[in-house]
N, C-alpha and C positions, 0 to 999 in steps of 0.2 A: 872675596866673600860676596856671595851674591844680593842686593838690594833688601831681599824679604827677610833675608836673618836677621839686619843692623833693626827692618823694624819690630820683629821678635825680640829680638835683646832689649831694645826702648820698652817695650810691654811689660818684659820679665820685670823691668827694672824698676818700672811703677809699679808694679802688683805689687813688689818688695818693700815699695815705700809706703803702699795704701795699707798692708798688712802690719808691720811696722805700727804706723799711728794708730791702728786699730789696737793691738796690741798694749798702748801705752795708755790711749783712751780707759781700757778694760781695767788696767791695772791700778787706776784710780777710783774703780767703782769695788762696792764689796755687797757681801752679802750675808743674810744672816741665818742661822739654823739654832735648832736649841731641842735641848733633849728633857725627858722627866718632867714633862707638861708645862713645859719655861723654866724648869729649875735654875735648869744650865742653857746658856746662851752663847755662842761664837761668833764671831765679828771675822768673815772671811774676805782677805780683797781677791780683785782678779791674777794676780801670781801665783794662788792656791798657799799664801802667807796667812796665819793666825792673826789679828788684828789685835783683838782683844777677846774677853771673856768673863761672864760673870757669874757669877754662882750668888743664887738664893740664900743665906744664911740656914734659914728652916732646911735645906737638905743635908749642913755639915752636921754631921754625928760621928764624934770621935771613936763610937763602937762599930761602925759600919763604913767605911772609909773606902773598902770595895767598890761600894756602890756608886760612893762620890766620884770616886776614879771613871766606873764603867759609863756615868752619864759626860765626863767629860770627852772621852775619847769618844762618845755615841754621839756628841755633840760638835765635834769640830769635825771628824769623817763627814756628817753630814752637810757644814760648811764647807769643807774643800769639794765633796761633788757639786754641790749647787755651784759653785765656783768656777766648777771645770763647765760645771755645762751652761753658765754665762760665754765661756769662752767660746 
């Protein structure tokens, strides 16, 4: 094996490890998004994981439930992108 690969391979091997801790670093931070003027809020960490979530009282309405649904999913989508694009 020629001298320049083994220090290729040492390289590889740290980038693996620098990326790694970055990785782990990221997974400890979150982020937040929120739909329906802050109705709904999501708590996204960096594994693209739901942390939490809160919902405003004043938007449950047991005649419109749809709605409540569409701002959570419109809420946590936009946590996991902001999430991703932390990563």
């Amino acid at each position: 094996m020629p001298k320049g690969f083994g220090n290729i391979m040492k390289q590889a091997r740290m980038m693996q490890d620098k990326l790694a801790k970055v990785q782990e670093e990221l997974a400890h931070k979150t982020v937040e998004a929120s739909s329906g003027g802050g109705m709904i809020t999501a708590l996204v960490n960096g594994k693209q994981e739901l942390v939490s979530i809160k919902i405003d009282p004043e938007v449950v309405d047991p005649n419109d439930v749809e709605m409540l649904q569409d701002l959570i999913v419109a809420a946590v989508n936009e946590g996991i992108k902001r999430s991703q694009e932390m990563m």
